[in-house]
VMD Tcl script that draws the C-alpha trace (Angstrom):
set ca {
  {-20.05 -15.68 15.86}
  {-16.48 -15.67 15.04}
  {-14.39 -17.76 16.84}
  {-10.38 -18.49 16.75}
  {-8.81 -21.46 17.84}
  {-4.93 -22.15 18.09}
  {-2.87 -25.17 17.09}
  {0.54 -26.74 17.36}
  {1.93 -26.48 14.23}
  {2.33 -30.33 14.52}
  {-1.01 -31.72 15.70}
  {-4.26 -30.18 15.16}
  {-5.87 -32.59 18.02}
  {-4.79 -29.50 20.77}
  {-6.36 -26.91 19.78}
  {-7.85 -23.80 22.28}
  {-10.74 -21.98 21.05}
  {-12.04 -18.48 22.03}
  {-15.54 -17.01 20.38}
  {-14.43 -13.74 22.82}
  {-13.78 -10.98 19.92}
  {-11.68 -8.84 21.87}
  {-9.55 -11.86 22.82}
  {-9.23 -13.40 19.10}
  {-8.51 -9.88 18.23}
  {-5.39 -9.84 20.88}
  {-3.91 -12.74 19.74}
  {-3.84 -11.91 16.69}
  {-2.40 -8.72 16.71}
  {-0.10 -10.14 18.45}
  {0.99 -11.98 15.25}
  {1.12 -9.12 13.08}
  {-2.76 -9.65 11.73}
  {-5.35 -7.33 12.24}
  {-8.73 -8.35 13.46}
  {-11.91 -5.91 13.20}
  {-15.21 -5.59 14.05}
  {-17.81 -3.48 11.73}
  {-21.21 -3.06 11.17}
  {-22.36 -4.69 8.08}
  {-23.95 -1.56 6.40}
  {-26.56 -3.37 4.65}
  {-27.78 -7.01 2.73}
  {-27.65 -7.86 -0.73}
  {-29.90 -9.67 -2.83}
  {-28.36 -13.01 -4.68}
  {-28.32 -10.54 -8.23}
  {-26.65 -7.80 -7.05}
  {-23.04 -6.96 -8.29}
  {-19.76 -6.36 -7.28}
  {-20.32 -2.71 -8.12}
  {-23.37 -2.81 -5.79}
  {-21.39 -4.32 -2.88}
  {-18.21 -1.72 -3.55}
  {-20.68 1.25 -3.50}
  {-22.48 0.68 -0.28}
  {-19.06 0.20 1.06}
  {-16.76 3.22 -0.24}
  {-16.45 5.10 2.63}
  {-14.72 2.13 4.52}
  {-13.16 1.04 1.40}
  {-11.68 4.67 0.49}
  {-10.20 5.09 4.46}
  {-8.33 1.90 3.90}
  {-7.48 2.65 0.56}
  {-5.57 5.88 2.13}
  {-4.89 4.42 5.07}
  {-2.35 1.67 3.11}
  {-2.23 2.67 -0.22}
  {-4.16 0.01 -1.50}
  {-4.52 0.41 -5.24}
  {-7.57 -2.02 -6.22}
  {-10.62 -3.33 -4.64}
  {-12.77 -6.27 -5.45}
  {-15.83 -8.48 -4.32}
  {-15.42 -12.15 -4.43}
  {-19.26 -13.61 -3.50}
  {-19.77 -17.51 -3.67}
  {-22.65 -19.78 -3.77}
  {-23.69 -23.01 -3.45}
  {-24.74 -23.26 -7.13}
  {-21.68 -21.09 -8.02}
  {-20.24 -23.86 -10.74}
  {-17.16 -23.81 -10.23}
  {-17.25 -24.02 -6.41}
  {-14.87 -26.74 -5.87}
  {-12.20 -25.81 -8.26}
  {-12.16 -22.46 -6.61}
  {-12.40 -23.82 -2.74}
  {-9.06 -25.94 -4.12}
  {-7.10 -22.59 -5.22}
  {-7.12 -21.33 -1.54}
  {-6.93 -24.91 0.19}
  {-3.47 -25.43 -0.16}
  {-0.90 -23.27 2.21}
  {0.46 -20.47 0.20}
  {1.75 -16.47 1.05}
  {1.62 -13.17 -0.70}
  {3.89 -10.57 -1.73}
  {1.03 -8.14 -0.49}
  {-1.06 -8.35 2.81}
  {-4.47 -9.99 2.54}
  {-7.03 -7.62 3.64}
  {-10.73 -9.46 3.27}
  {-13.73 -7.85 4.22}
  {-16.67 -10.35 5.03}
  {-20.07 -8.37 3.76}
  {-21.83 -11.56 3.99}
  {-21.21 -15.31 4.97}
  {-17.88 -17.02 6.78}
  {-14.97 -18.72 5.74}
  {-11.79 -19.92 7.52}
  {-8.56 -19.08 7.42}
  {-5.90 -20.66 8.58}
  {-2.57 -18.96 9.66}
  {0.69 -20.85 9.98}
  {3.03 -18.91 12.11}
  {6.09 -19.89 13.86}
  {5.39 -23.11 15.63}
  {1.16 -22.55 15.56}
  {-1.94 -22.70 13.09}
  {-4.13 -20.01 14.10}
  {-7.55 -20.88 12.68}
  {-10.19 -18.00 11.74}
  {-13.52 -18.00 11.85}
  {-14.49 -14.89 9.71}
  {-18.32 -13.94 9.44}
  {-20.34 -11.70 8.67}
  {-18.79 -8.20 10.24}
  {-15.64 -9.15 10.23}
  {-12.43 -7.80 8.42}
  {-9.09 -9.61 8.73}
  {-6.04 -8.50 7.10}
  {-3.02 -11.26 7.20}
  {0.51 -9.67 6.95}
  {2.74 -10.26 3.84}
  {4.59 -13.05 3.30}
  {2.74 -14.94 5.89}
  {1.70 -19.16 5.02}
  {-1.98 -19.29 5.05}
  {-4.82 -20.98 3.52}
  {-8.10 -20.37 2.97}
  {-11.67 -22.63 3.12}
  {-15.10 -21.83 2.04}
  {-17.06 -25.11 2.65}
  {-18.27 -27.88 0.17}
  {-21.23 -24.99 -0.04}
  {-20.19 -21.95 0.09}
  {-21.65 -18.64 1.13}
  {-20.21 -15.50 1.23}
  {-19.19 -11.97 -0.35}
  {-16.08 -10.83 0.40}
  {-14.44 -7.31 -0.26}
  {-10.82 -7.96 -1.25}
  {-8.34 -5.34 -1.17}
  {-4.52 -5.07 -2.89}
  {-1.98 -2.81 -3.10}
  {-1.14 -3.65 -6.37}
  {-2.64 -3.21 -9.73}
  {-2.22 -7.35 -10.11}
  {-4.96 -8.56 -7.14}
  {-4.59 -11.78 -5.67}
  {-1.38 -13.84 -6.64}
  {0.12 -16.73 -4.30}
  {2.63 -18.37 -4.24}
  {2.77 -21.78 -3.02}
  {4.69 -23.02 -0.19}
  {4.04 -26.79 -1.69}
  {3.45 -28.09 2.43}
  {0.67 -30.53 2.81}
  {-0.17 -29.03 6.38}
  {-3.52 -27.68 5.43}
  {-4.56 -31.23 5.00}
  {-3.65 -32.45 8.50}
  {-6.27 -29.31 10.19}
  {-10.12 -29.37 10.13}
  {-11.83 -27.87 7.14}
  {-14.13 -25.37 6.87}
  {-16.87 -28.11 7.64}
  {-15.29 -30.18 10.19}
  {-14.41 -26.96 12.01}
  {-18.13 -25.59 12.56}
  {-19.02 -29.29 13.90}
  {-16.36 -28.73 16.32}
  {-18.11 -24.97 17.38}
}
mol new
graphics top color blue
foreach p $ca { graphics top sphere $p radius 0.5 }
foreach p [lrange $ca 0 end-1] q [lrange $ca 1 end] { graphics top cylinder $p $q radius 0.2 }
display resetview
C-alpha cells in the first residue's frame, strides 16, 4: 500500500505518515505533484520487454502523451539479479531536478521517492498502481532497494529522456532509504 510520510527538511526523526490515498494524494497536489491511482491492466512475466509493457499500456500512455505533449515513453524494470543494480540505485540516490517533469508509472513493484520542497522532504511510497509525476525543476531523489523490483513506465517531453542535474546536497543521506523506510511501515 502506498504510503507518504513528511519531514522537516532538517531532521528526518519527525516524520508523519499517511497510507490514506486520497490524503497522500492532497498533499501532494498541494505541492505541485500529481498523485494517481490506476488499475494495473495486467502482469508480466520476468522475459517480457519493454515493448510488451508499452503495448498493454498505450491507451493510458497515448492520453498522457496528448494530454502534456510528452514526446517519448520508456520502461525501466529492475531485478534483483539485474547486474548492475547498485550502480544504477546510486544514479537516482543523490538529490538532483529536471528540466522536464518526472512522470513514472509503477506497472509492477515500489520504489521511493523523495521530494525536497521548501522547508519539507515528502517521502513516496510508489507501488504497484500508482503514477506520480514530480513538477520540473523540483530536488528529488529516487531509491529502489539493495534488491530491487519493479517496472516502471517513464515518460518525457523531450526527445533526450531522463537527464538530471545535480544539486550536489548530501540531504538524501540524512533520510531513510528505500529499506529502512519499509521497516518503519
Amino acid at each position: 500500500m502506498s504510503a507518504l510520510t513528511i519531514y522537516p527538511a532538517a531532521s528526518a526523526q519527525d516524520g508523519t505518515t499517511t497510507r490514506d490515498f486520497a490524503a497522500i494524494a492532497e498533499e501532494l497536489a498541494a505541492i505541485g505533484v500529481q498523485f494517481e491511482r490506476w488499475q494495473a491492466e495486467c502482469e508480466f512475466g520476468a522475459d517480457a520487454d519493454a515493448q510488451d509493457v508499452l503495448n498493454a499500456y498505450q491507451a493510458s500512455v497515448d492520453r498522457l502523451k496528448k494530454q502534456y505533449g510528452f514526446q517519448s515513453a520508456d520502461v525501466i524494470s529492475l531485478n534483483a539479479d539485474h547486474p548492475n543494480k547498485e550502480q544504477l540505485r546510486q544514479k537516482f540516490l543523490s538529490e538532483h531536478t529536471h528540466s522536464d517533469f518526472e512522470v513514472r508509472f509503477f506497472v509492477e513493484g515500489r520504489g521511493l521517492f523523495n521530494l525536497h520542497v521548501g522547508n519539507k522532504v515528502y517521502a513516496v511510497l510508489c507501488e504497484q498502481g500508482d503514477l506520480i509525476s514530480v513538477p520540473a525543476n523540483t530536488k528529488h531523489w529516487f531509491d529502489m532497494g539493495a534488491n530491487p523490483a519493479f517496472k516502471c513506465i517513464r515518460l518525457f517531453t523531450t526527445e533526450d529522456g531522463w537527464v538530471a542535474e545535480y544539486t550536489g546536497d548530501k540531504i538524501a543521506d540524512s533520510f531513510p532509504n528505500f529499506d529502512q523506510y519499509l521497516a518503519t511501515l
